[in-house]
Steps between C-alpha positions, in 0.01 A plus 500: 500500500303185521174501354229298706284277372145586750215262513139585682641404813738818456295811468601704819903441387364586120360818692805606719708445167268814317500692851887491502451679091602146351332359205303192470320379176188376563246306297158645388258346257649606182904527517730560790549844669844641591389682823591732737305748749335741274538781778874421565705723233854332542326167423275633227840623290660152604208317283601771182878406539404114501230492218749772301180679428509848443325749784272657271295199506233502834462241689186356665376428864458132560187522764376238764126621381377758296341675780883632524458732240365737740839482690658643164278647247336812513185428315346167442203501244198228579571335187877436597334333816284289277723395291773402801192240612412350218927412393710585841672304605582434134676609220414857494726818566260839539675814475352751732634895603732446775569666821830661584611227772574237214859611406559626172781292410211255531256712232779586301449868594127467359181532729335208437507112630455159395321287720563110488336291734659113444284233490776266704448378808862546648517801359174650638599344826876682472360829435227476792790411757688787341153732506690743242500472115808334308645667208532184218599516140520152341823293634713525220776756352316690272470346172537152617201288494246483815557220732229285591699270843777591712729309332475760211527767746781343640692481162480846482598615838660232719698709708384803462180511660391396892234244406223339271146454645454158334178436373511261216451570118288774446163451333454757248849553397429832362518861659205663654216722254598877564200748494561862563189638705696817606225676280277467231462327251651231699753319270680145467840573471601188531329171368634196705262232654165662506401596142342816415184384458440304889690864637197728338194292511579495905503879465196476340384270750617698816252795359117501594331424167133542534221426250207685438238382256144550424276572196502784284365789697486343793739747663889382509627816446421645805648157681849617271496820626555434869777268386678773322446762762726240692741522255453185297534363199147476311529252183125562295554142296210622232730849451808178464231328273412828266909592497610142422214560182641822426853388474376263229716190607473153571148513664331742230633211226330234690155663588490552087579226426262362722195723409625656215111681420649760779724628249450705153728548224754387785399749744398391868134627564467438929085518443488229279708283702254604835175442297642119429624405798247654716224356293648140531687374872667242265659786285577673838651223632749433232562895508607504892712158389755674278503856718524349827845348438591823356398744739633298806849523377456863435354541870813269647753704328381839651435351824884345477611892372313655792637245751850612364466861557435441839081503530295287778159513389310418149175429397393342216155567388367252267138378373619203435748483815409163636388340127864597421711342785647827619263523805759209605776737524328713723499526873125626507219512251228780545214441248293824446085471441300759436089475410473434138289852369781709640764288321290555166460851558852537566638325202233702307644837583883415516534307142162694299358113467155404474255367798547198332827459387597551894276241585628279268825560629444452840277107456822398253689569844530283842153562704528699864449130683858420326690708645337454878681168451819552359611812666586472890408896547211669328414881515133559392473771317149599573525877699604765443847645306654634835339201737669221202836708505528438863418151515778468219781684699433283864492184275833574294678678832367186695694223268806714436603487866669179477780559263 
């Protein structure tokens, strides 16, 4: 057999070559693909016999767009749509349930598929005149390093193969990121291009993050509510603050160290450390400087967890939400108000405080004018229980339709 060399020029012979069950390598961003028509079963056991790799091992659906996963799996979550539009085409294979058309010799008898969308443009332009997905394990006998040109390819299979799609040296050079989003927690079961890190944080990003902030009695938990009656995620950063403090870590160490009069015979006393800092916004200041860093890795680690088991909505709710930089992360910030004698009262009956001490809490905190001009939404808290509650759920229902 003589193996062609194919240039751009050569795309509809590259295409009657796969429709007549040959093989062709092709080139995608990362390595070279030994290919064949994914839905074609004689071909798809033609690519095992080359490569000498074993049957148990699946292959995956090289795709023209990742729209085509509709074609062949039978559930596609939002976040695997997300994720396909931030890094496809690109070095990223998601593994999705499949449907029974793709052959099993293709899944290896499993029910699930990879789906690897090349960032090449020959290749993209192959598949599209092909309109049907290409079954492509790297382009060398298993074992044998990756190639990266068709003159690599070539020195493995001259001969024994119908063609190479040559598109010059590959840019990557190593195989795509593997991420199984079949169900959850989604998992990286392979590390290759992407790291682990740029694959979650777009998760994280493909959720709807909102932040809700406010003072102290001003009403946020009513605001929370309607975002966990849509099932979200609801991250209370002072609950993150108190259990960061109880776990007596890193942050505990430096707020003694720092103030060390809130602590006797070693012990942590919480009112001593509110009657200095709320008594002095210089003390306060420094406070929210060393908890800050703390509690916004706490909150980006749960929101990265809950992004990983498969959730689309979080809200963060935060005092100090737009002081602390995480009101950047979020696709909408709601600030609650509410008049100042029902905040007092409220903080009065919920923590057994003083008149005073509440009042002293709430001036140590940003005035109601603040948050008119750092938050793009604001619910006024300044009806009734019922009236508020509906304000919250068309506000939260309203910005979750997006995503």
């Amino acid at each position: 057999m003589e193996t062609k060399i194919f240039s751009g020029s050569d795309i509809a012979e590259a295409a009657s070559a796969l429709r007549s069950g040959g093989a062709v390598a092709v080139p995608t961003e990362t390595v070279y693909g030994l290919c064949c028509r994914a839905l074609d079963e004689r071909a798809v056991h033609n690519i095992y016999e080359l490569k000498g790799r074993p049957e148990v091992k699946p292959l995956s659906l090289m795709v023209g767009s990742f729209d085509w996963a509709e074609r062949y799996c039978s559930a596609v979550p939002e976040a695997a749509r997300r994720l396909a539009e931030k890094y496809l085409p690109g070095p990223l294979t998601i593994i999705l349930p499949s449907k029974d058309c793709v052959p099993e010799i293709v899944r290896a008898g499993g029910k699930t598929i990879g789906i690897r969308c090349p960032d090449h443009p020959l290749t993209l332009e192959l598949l599209r005149a092909l309109d049907e997905p290409l079954a492509g394990p790297s382009a060398n006998p298993s074992g044998a390093p990756s190639p990266k040109n068709a003159q690599a390819v070539l020195a493995y299979f001259d001969g024994k193969i119908e063609g190479v799609l040559d598109g010059g040296e590959c840019g990557v050079g190593v195989e795509s990121t593997i991420i199984d989003m079949s169900k959850t927690p989604y998992r990286i079961l392979r590390l290759g291009a992407l790291t682990e890190d740029e694959v979650f944080s777009a998760l994280v990003d493909s959720m709807t993050v909102l932040g809700i902030t406010g003072g102290t009695g001003s009403g946020k938990t009513t605001a929370l509510r309607a975002v966990e009656e849509l099932g979200g995620l609801v991250i209370d950063c002072d609950a993150v603050y108190h259990e960061l403090l109880a776990s007596g870590g890193d942050m505990l160490d430096a707020i003694i160290k720092r103030f060390p009069d809130c602590a006797t015979d070693g012990a942590f006393d919480r009112k001593k450390l509110g009657a200095i800092v709320f008594a002095s916004p210089e003390a306060l200041a420094e406070l929210n400087a060393i908890t800050h860093s703390y509690v916004v890795a706490e909150t980006e680690r749960r929101l990265r967890d809950w992004a990983i088991n498969g959730g689309t909505l979080a809200a963060i709710d935060a005092i100090a939400l737009v002081e602390s930089g995480m009101a950047a992360r979020c696709d909408a910030v709601i600030g609650v108000t509410a008049p100042r004698s029902e905040r007092v009262r409220r903080l009065m009956l919920r923590e057994g405080i003083t008149a005073e001490y509440a009042e002293s809490r709430i001036d140590a905190q940003q005035p109601e004018e603040f948050y008119k001009a750092n938050c793009k939404y604001i619910l006024d808290n300044n009806g009734g229980m019922e009236e508020f509650s509906e304000k919250c759920r068309a506000l939260i229902k309203s910005l979750t339709g997006g995503k």
